[in-house]
Phi, psi and omega in degrees: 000005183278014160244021154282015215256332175279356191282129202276084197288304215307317203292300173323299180291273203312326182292341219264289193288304197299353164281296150346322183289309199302327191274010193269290220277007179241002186054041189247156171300150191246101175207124157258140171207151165242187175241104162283129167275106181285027156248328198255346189062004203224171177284093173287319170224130162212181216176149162231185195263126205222006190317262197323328170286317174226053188012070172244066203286015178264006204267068176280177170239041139282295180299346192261277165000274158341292202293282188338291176335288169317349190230006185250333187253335171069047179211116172282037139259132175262012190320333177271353202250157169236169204228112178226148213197130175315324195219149199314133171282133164337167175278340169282330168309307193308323204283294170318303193286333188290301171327322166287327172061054179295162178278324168229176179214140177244133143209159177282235198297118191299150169275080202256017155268317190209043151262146201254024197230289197200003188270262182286318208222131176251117192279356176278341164270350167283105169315089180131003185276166218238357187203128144251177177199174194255159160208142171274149164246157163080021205260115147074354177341324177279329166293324156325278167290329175280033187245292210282333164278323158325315184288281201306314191289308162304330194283314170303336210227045180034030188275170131291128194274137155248151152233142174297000000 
């Protein structure tokens, strides 16, 4: 990880939360991500979640990322790329980056119903996977999670979620 050293991961997660946003004001769970290129030094791709905008349940905003990443470098490897996401990824999620074979994943807030990192399932302990990577947790975590209660606690009480 020592040619991360210089990479800004709060400055990565506000881009992250701000995809996140985007996806709020569409009344989608607010969960974002881009993909950093450590060779380009840059953002290459970022997405937020659209399962409901395109009844889609594979339409997370890892995979919408990836794929955008992917067609943009016109390689389904991402061997150069890191994944950084609001909130922990899913075991479906989990299942892309390893396939994708990024070098890493940044995320905010853990998931302790389905998250696939280190909450409900720790992917270091799955046996037959074929790429590891490394991971940070906990970047803007409190920004993170409170985008996603916000959202939720409107959703209870049968409001629309805004964020200001």
């Amino acid at each position: 990880m020592l040619f991360l050293q210089s990479v800004d991961y709060r400055s990565l997660m506000n881009q992250a939360l701000k995809e996140a946003k985007k996806a709020m004001q569409k009344e989608e769970i607010p969960v974002g991500a881009v993909i950093w290129d450590i060779k380009q030094n840059s953002i290459i791709s970022s997405a937020h979640n659209l399962s409901i905008s395109l009844c889609n349940p594979t339409a997370h905003a890892e995979i919408l990322a990836i794929e955008k990443a992917a067609q943009k470098i016109k390689n389904y490897r991402l061997t150069n790329c890191i994944l950084v996401v609001t909130l922990e990824p899913c075991i479906m999620c989990l299942g892309a980056i390893v396939q994708a074979r990024l070098e890493g994943v940044i995320f905010g807030a853990k998931d302790p119903k389905s998250g696939a990192i280190c909450s409900s399932l720790d992917y270091t302990k799955l046996k037959g996977l074929n790429h590891s990577f490394w991971v940070i947790k906990g970047v803007l975590a409190k920004e993170s999670a409170s985008l996603l209660q916000h959202f939720f606690r409107a959703k209870r009480k049968g409001e629309v979620p805004k964020w200001s």
